[in-house]
Structures are given as C-alpha cells and as structure tokens.
N, C-alpha and C positions, 0 to 999 in steps of 0.2 A: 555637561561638565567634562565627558571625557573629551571631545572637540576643543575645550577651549585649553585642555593641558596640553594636548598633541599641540595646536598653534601658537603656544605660550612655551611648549620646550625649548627650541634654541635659543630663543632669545634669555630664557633661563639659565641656558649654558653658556651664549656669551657672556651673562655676567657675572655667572659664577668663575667663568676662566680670567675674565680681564679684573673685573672690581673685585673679588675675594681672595684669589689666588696670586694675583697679577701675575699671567706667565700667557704670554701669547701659544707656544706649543700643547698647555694644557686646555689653551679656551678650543684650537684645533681638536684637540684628541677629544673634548667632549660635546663639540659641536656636531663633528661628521659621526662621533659614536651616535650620538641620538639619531641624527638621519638616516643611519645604518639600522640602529637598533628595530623602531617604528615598526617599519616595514617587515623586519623580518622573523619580530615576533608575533605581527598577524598574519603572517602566512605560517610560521610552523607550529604555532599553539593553538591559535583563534581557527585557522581555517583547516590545519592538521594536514598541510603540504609534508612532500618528501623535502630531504635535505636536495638534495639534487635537485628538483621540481623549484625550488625556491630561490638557489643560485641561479638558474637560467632566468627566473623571471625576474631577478634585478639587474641582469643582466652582464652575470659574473661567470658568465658560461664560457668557454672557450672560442669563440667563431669568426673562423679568421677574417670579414668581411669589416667587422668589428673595429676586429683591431687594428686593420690598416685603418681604418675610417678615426679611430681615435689616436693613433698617431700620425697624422697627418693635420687630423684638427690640433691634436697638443702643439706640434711643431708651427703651421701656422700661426695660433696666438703667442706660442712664444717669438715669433722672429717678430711681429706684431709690437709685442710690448718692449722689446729692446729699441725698435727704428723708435717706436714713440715716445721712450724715456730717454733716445739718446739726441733726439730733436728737443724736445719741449720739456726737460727735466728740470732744466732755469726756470721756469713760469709758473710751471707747478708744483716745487717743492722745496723747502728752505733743508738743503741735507746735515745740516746742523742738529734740528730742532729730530729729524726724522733717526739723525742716529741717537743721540740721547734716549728719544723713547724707546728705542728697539733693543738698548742696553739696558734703560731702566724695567724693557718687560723679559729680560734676560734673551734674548735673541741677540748675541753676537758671538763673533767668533766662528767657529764653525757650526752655530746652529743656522747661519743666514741663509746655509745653502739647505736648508729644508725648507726654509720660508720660503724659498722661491719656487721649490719644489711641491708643496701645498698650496700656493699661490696660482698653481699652472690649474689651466681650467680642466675640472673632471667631470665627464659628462657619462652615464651609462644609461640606457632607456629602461626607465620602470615601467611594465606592460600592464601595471596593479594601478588599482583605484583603493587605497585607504578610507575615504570617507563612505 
C-alpha cells in the first residue's frame, strides 16, 4: 500500500492543483513539494540521516562541478526551446487557445515569468534508492 501512494502522489497533486484548485503555480508548489518531500522524509526520519548528510545526497550541496554542469545544462535547453518555439510555434500551438488557458489558470501577467522559470529543466542527482 505504501508503494502505490508514493506512485500515486503526484499525480494526486496534479489534480489536486489543476482540477480542485485550478491554479497552475499551486499544482507547481505541490507537485515538486511532494517530490521534495518523499525523499527527504525517508532519509531524516525513516533512516535518521543528518540534516547536512541529506542535503548532499539529494544533492543540494554546494559543489562547484555541479553547478557549472547545471547551468550550462539549464542554458542549453533554454536557447533549445526558444530556436524551437521560434521555428515551429505556428504548427504547434494555436496561441489563442494557450493564452486563454494560462489566464483562465491565473498564470498571466507577471506570473508568466515563473512559468518559464519552472518550466526550465531541473535536474539534481538523487544518490538514494526509495524503494
């Protein structure tokens, strides 16, 4: 039972964010909470990790190798998705129909610029095995 709630969480919180809520920044804030959460309540309760010992293994440690490597990855897929929205944005997207929704899930204005900003790919290596 506990396996099927852990793989049954996000998609819990997508629907709790988009279908209950309707707010795309809250289906955010409670999607990546959960995948935050997870992990970090079996390493400091379940497995009685340090606070310290638990950020390095999700990999929220400081290490500068790191972090060039993930801004360099962030920056690639963003110049990535720009060449490819600004080529094939006709084909793939009626921007009518896409700002409506993005107003009707309250995302305009200047919340668009966090969309894009949560949007950008975030990668950090978990060293942990959950199951």
């Amino acid at each position: 039972m506990k396996h099927v709630l852990l793989f049954l969480g996000p998609t819990i919180m997508i629907f709790l964010g988009l279908q209950v809520m309707s707010s795309v920044p809250v289906t955010f804030l409670l999607f990546y909470g959960w995948l935050f959460a997870v992990p970090f309540v079996d390493m400091i309760i379940l497995k009685g990790n340090t606070w310290r010992d638990t950020f390095r293994q999700m990999g929220l440690g400081i290490n500068r190798p790191n972090m060039y490597h993930g801004i360099w990855t962030g920056l690639l897929f963003f110049l990535t998705m720009i060449v490819a929205g600004y080529f094939f944005h006709s084909f793939l997207f009626d921007k009518d129909d896409l700002q409506n929704l993005l107003v009707q899930w309250d995302f305009s204005g200047n919340l668009v610029v966090w969309l894009i900003l949560v949007l950008q790919p975030v990668s950090f290596p978990l060293h942990h095995s959950f199951v």
